[in-house]
C-alpha positions as CSV (number, residue, x, y, z in Angstrom):
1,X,6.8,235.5,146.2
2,X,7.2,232.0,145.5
3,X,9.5,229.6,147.5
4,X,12.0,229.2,144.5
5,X,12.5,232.9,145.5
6,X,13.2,232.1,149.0
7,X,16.2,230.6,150.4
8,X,17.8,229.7,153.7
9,X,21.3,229.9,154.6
10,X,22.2,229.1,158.4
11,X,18.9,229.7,159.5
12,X,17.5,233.1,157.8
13,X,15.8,233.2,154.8
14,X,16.3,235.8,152.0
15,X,14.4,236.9,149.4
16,X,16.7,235.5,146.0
17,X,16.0,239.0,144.2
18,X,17.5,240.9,147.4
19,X,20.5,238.8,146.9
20,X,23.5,240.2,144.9
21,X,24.4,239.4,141.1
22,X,27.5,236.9,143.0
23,X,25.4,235.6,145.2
24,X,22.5,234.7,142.9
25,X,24.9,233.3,140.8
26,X,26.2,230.8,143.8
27,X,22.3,229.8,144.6
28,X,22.4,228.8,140.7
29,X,25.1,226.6,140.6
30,X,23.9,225.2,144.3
31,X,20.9,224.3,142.9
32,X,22.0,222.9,139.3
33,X,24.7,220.8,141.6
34,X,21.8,219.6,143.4
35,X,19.9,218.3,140.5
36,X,23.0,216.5,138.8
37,X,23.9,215.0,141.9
38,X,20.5,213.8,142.3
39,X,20.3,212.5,138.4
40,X,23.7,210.9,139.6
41,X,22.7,208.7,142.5
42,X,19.3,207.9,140.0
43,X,21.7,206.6,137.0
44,X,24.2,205.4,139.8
45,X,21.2,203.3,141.1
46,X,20.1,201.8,137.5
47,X,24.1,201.2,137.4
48,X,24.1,199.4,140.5
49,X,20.4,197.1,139.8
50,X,22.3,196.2,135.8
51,X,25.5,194.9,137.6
52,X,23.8,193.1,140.1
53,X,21.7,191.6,137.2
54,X,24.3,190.5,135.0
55,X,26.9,189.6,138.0
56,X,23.6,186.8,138.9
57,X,23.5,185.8,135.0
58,X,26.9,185.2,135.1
59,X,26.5,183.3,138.9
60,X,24.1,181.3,136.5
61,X,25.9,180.8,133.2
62,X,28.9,179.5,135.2
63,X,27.4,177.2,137.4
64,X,24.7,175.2,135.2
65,X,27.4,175.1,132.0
66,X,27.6,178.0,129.1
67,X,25.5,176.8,126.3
């Protein structure tokens, strides 16, 4: 059994083929949350670093004269 198999819900761990057809289903969409919430905070980051990058540009532009 691999550990993709196993999960852990308030401290006991269950075997993900033991589970129910509902409850498999919920330990899908927990997991496929967790990855676009994680993709999220990555494009949220690159977001973040562009904004910073232009707001300095613009810092820049505005204090040495647009040319």
């Amino acid at each position: 059994m691999t550990e993709k198999n196993k999960i852990t819900i308030n401290e006991t761990e269950y075997n993900f083929d033991d589970l129910g057809e509902q409850s498999q289903y919920f330990v899908n969409q927990v997991r496929n949350l967790k990855s676009r919430i994680a993709e999220a905070r990555f494009n949220l980051d690159q977001l973040v670093a562009a904004e910073d990058a232009f707001s300095k540009a613009l810092i820049a532009s505005v204090e040495k004269g647009e040319e």
